[in-house]
C-alpha positions in Angstrom: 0.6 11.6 -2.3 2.9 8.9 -0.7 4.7 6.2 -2.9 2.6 3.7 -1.0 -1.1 5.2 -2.6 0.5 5.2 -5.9 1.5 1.5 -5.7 -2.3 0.7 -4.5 -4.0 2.8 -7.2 -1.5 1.4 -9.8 -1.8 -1.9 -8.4 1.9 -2.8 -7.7 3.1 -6.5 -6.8 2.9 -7.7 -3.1 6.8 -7.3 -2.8 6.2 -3.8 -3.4 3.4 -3.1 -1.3 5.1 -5.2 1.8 8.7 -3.0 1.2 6.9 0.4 1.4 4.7 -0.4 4.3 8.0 -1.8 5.7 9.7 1.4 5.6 7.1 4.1 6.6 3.8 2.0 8.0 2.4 5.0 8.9 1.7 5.5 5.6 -1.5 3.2 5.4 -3.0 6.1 7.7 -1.9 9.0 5.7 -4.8 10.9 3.7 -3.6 12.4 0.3 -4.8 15.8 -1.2 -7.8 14.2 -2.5 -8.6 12.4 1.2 -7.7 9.4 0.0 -5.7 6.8 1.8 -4.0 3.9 0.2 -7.3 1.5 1.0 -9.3 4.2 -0.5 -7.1 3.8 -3.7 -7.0 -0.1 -3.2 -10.7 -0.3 -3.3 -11.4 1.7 -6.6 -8.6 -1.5 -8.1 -11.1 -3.1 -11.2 -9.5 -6.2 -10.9 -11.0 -8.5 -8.4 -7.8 -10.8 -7.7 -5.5 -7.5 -7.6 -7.9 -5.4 -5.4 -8.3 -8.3 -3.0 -4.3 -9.3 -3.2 -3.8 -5.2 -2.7 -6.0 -4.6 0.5 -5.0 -7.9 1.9 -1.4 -6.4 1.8 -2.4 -3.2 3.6 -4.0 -5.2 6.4 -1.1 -7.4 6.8 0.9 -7.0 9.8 4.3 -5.2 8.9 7.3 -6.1 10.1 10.5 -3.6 10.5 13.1 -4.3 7.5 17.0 -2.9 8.1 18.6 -2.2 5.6 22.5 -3.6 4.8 25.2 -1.7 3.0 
């Protein structure tokens, strides 16, 4: 299980969602042990505003982030 299905099943802020996609957007793709993928997990959210906020995020076009030291 990627970082990025944890944040959808937990429901994690936008910022959060938006920084892990950043940095591996291949994720949204990946299937978990259970087959899941992080829509899978998005779906199942109980809260209407948070489930839509969550798979609006994953559908969001993601743009490459560099990081400074």
């Amino acid at each position: 299980m990627l970082p990025l299905h944890l944040a959808c099943k937990w429901g994690s802020s936008k910022g959060v969602l938006k920084a892990l996609m950043a940095v591996y957007p291949e994720g949204r793709k990946i299937r978990d042990i259970y087959d899941k993928t992080p829509m899978d997990y998005a779906k199942a959210i109980a809260s209407p505003e948070l489930r839509s906020m969550t798979m609006a995020s994953l559908q969001s076009t993601v743009r490459k982030v560099t990081f400074q030291d």
